[in-house]
C-alpha positions as CSV (number, residue, x, y, z in Angstrom):
1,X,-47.0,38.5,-69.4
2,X,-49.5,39.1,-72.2
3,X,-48.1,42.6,-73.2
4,X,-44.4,41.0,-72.7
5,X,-45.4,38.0,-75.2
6,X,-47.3,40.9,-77.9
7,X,-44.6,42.9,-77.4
8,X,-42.1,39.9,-78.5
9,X,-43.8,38.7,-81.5
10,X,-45.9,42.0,-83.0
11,X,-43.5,44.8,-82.1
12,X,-39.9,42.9,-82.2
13,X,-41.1,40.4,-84.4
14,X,-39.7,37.3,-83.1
15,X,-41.8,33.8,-83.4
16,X,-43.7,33.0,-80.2
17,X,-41.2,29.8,-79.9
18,X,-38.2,32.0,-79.1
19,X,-40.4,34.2,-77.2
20,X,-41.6,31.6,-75.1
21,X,-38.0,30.3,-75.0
22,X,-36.9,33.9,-73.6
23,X,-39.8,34.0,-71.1
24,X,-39.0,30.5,-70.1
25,X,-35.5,31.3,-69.2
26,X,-36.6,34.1,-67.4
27,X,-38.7,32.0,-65.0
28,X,-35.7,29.5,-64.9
29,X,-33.5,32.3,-63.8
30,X,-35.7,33.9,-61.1
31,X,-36.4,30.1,-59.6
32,X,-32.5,29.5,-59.2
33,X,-31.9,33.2,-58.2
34,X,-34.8,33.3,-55.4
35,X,-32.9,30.4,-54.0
36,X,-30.1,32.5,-53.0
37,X,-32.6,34.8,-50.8
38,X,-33.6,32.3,-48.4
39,X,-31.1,31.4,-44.8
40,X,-31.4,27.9,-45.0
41,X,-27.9,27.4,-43.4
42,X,-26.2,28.5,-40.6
43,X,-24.3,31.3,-43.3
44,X,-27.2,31.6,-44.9
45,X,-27.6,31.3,-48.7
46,X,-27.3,34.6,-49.7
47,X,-24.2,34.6,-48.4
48,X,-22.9,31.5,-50.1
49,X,-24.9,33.0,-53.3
50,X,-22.7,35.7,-53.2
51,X,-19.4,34.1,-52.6
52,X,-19.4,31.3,-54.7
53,X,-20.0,34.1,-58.2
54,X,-17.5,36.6,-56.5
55,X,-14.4,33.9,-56.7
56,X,-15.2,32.5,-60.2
57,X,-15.6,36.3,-61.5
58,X,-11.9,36.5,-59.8
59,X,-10.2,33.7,-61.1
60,X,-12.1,34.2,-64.4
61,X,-10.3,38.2,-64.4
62,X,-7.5,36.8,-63.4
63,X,-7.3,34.3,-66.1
64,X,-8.5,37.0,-68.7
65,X,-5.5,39.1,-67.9
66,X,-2.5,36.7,-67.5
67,X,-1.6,34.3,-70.2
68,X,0.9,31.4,-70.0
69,X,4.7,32.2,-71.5
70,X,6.8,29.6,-72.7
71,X,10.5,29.9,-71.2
72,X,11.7,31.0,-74.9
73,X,9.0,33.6,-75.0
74,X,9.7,34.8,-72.0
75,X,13.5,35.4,-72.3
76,X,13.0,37.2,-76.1
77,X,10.5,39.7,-73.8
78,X,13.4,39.8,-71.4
79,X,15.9,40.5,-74.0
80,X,14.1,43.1,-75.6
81,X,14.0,45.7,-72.5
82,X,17.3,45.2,-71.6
């Protein structure tokens, strides 16, 4: 951690707040993360770890690609290929 905090504030420059702040979220990350390794249920947790992020990144692609039409909308589109 001490050549990751020098590294921060001499080399990149940043003040040893936000470098704290980024180490600080790293920790917070790797506490919630190491959660998902342990098989606390009868699944398991890595398995719910998994699932849970793999149907919000669906939806989430899903909802990226698709967008709502109004009925108007949607006939001029309609009207234009024919």
């Amino acid at each position: 951690m001490q050549y990751l905090m020098y590294f921060y504030t001499e080399v990149i420059g940043l003040s040893p707040a936000r470098a704290g702040l980024i180490y600080l979220l790293g920790m917070i990350w790797d506490a919630v993360s190491d959660q998902t390794q342990s098989d606390a249920t009868l699944l398991g947790m890595r398995v719910i770890g998994l699932l849970i992020p793999a149907v919000v990144l669906i939806v989430s692609a899903l909802l990226m690609v698709s967008y709502p039409l109004s009925k108007q909308r949607h006939e001029e589109i309609l009207a234009e290929r024919k």
